[in-house]
TORPA-4810 file (N, C-alpha, C, O; in nm, 3 decimals):
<nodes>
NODE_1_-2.068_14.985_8.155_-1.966_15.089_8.162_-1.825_15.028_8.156_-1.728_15.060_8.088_X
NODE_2_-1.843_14.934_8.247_-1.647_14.859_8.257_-1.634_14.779_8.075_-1.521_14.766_8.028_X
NODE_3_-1.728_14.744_8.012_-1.725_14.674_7.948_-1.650_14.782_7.784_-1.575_14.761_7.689_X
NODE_4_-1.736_14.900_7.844_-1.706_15.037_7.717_-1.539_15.083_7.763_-1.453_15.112_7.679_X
NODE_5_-1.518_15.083_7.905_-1.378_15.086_7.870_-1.263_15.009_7.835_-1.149_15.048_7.812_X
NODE_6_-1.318_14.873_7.834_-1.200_14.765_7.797_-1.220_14.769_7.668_-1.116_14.773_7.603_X
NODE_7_-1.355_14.769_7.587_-1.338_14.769_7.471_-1.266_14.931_7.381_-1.202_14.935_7.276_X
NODE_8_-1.297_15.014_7.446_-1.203_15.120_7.382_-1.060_15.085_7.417_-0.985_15.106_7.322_X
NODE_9_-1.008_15.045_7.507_-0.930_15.007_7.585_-0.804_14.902_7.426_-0.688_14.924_7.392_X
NODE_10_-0.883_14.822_7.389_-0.851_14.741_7.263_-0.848_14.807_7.174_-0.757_14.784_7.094_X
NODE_11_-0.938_14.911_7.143_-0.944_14.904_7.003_-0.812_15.078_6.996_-0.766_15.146_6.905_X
NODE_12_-0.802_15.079_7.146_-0.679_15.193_7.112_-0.565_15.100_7.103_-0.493_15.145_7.015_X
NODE_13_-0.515_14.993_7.151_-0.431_14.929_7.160_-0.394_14.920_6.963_-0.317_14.969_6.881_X
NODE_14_-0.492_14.838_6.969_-0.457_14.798_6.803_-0.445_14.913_6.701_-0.386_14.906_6.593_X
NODE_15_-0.511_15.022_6.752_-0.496_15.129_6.651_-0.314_15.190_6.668_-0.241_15.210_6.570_X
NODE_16_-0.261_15.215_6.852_-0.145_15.248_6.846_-0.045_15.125_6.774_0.067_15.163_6.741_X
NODE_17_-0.077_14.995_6.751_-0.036_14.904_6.711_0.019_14.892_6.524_0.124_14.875_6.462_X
NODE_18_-0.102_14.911_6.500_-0.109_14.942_6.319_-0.061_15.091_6.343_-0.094_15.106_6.225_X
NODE_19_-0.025_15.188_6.373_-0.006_15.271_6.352_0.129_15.278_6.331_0.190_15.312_6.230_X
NODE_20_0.178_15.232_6.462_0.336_15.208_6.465_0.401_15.182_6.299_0.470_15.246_6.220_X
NODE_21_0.320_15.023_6.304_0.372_14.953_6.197_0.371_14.992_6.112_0.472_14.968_6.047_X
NODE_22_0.272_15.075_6.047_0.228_15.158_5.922_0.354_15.280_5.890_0.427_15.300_5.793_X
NODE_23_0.340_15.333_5.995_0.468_15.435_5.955_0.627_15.407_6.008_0.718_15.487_5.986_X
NODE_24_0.643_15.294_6.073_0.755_15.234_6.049_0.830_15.190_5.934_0.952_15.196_5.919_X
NODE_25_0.709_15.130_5.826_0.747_15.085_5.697_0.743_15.220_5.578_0.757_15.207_5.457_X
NODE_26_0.730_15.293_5.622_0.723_15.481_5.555_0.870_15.461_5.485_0.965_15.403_5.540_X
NODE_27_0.871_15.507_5.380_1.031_15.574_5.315_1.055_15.674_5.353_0.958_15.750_5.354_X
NODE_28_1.168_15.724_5.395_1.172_15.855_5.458_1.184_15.967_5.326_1.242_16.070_5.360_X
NODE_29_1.151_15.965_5.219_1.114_16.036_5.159_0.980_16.102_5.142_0.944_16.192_5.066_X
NODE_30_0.914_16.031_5.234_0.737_16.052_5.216_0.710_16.111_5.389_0.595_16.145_5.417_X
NODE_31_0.810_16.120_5.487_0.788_16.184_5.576_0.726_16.316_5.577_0.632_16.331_5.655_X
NODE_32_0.759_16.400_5.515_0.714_16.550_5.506_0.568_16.528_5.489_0.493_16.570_5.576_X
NODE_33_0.519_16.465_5.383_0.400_16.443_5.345_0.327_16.352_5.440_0.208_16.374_5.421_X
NODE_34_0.340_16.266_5.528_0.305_16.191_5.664_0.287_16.280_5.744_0.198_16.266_5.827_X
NODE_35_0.363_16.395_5.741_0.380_16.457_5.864_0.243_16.562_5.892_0.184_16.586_5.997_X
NODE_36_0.218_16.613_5.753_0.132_16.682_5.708_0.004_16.604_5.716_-0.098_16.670_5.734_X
NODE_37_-0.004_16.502_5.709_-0.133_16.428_5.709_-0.197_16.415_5.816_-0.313_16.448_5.844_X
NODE_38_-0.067_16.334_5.912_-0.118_16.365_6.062_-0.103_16.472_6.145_-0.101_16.442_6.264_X
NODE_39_-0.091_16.601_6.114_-0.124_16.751_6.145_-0.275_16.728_6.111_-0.361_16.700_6.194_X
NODE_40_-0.289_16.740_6.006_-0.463_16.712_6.005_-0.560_16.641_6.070_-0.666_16.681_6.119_X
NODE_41_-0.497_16.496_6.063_-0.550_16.429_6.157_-0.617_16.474_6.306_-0.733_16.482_6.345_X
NODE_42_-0.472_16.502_6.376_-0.528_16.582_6.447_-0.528_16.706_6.514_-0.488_16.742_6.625_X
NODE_43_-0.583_16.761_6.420_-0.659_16.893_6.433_-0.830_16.840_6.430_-0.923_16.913_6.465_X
NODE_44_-0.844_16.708_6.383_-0.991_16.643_6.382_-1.026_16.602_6.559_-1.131_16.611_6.621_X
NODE_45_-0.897_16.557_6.599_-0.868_16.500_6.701_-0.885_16.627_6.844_-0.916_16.594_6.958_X
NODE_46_-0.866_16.729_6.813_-0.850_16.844_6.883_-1.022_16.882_6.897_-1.082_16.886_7.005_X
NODE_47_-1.092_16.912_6.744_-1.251_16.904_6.741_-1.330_16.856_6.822_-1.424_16.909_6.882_X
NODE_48_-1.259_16.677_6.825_-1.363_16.589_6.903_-1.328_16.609_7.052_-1.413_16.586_7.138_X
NODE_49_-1.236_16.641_7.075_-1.185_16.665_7.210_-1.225_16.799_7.285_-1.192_16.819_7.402_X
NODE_50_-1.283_16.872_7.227_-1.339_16.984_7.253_-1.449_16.951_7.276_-1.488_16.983_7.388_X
NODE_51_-1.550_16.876_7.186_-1.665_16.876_7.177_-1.702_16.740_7.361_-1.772_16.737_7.463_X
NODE_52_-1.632_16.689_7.314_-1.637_16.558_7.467_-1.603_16.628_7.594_-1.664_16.587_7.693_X
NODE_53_-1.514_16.731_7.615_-1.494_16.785_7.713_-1.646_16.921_7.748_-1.689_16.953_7.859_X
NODE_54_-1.689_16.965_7.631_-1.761_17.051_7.615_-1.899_17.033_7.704_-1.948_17.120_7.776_X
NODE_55_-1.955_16.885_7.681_-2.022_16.817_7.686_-2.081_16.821_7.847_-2.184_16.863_7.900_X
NODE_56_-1.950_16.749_7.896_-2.010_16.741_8.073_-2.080_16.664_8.071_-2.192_16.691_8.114_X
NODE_57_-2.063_16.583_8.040_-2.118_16.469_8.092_-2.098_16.427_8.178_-2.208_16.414_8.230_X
NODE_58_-1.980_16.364_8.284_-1.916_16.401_8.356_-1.795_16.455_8.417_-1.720_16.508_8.335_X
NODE_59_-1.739_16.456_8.589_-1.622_16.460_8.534_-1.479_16.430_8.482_-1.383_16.504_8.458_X
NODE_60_-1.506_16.248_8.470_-1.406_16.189_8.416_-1.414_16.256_8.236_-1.335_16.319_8.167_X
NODE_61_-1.503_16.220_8.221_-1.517_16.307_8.045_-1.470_16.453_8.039_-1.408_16.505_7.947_X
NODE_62_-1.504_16.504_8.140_-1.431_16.692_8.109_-1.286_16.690_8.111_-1.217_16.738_8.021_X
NODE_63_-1.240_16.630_8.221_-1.080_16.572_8.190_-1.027_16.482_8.149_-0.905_16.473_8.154_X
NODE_64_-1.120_16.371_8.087_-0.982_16.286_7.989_-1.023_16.411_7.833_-0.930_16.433_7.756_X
NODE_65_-1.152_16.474_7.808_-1.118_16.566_7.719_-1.001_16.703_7.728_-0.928_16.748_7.640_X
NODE_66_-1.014_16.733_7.831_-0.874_16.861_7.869_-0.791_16.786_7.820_-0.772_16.804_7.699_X
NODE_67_-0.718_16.686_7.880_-0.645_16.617_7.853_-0.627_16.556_7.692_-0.515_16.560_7.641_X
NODE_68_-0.718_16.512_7.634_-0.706_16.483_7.450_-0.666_16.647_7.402_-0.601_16.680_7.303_X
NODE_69_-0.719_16.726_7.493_-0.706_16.824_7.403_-0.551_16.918_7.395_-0.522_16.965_7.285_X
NODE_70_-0.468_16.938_7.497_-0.336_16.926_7.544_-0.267_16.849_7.429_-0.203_16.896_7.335_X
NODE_71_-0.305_16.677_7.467_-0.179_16.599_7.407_-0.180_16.630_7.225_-0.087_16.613_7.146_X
NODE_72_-0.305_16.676_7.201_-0.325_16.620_7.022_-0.294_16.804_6.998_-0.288_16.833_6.879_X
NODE_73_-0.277_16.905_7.078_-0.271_17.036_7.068_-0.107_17.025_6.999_-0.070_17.067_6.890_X
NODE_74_-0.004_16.935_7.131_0.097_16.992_7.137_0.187_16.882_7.035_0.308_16.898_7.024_X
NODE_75_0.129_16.793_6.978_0.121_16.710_6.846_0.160_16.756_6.738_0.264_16.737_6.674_X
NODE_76_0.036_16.844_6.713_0.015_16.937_6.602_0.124_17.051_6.630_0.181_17.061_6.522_X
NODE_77_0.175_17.130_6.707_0.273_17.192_6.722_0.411_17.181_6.697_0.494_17.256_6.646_X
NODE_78_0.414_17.030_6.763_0.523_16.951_6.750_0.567_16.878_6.565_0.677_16.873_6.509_X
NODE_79_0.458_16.842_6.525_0.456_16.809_6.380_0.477_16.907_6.302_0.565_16.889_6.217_X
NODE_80_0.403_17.042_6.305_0.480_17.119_6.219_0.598_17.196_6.242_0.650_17.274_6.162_X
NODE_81_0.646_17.161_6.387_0.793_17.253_6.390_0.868_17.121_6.308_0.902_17.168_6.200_X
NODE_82_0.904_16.991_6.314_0.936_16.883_6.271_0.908_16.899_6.129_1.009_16.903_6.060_X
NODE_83_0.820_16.908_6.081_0.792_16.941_5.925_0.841_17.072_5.833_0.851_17.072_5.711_X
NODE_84_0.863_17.161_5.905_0.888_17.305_5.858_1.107_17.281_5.870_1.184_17.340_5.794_X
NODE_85_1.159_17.171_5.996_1.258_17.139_5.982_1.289_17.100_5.959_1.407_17.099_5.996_X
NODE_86_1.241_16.981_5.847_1.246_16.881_5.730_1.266_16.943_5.631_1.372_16.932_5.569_X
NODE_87_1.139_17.048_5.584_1.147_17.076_5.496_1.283_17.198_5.450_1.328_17.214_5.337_X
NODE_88_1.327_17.275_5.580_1.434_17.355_5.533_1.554_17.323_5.533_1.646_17.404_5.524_X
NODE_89_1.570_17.158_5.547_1.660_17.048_5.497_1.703_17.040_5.366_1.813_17.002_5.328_X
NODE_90_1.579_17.091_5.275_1.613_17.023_5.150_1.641_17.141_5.108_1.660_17.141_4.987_X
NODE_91_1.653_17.263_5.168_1.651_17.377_5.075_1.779_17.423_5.058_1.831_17.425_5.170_X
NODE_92_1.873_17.468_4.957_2.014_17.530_4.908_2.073_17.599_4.984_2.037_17.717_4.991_X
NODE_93_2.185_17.552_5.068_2.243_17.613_5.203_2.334_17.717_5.144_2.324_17.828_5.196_X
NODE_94_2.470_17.696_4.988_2.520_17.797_4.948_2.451_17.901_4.866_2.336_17.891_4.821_X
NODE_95_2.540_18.014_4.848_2.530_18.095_4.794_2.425_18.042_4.638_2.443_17.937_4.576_X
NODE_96_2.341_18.126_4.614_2.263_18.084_4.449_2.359_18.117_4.308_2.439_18.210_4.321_X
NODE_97_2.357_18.053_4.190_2.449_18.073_4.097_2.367_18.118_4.028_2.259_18.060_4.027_X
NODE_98_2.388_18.241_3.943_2.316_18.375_3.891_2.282_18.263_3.736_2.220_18.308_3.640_X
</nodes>
């Protein structure tokens, strides 16, 4: 058991790790489209977090799932208000020319 959480323990490390880095090096022209990707993401993330909390297995698992399911909820909320205010960035603030 101690051994399953150090190793998730790592392999979240390195994932928040490459993640960083990955979209650090992003052009901010490809944000909108990042942004959109990881909306999807997780909404996958929201699935599995349902399904682990669902589960009962016990009850550290029912609440670190409540909990996945909260943080990756308000993510996805957060990404598309961020994306929808990107996108009405680019859109023609004056008047239109006939």
């Amino acid at each position: 058991m101690k051994l399953d959480i150090i190793t998730s323990l790592y392999v979240f490390t390195l994932a928040a790790f490459i993640g960083f880095e990955v979209i650090r090096r992003v052009s901010p022209l490809l944000h909108t489209p990042l942004m959109s990707l990881t909306n999807a993401l997780d909404a996958i993330a929201v699935v599995g977090a349902i399904i682990l909390a669902g589960e009962h297995k016990s009850n550290l698992a029912a609440i670190l799932g409540t909990i996945a399911i909260v943080a990756a909820t308000s993510n996805i909320v957060g990404g598309f208000l961020i994306t929808d205010r990107m996108l009405r960035m680019f859109k023609a603030s004056g008047p239109k020319k006939p």
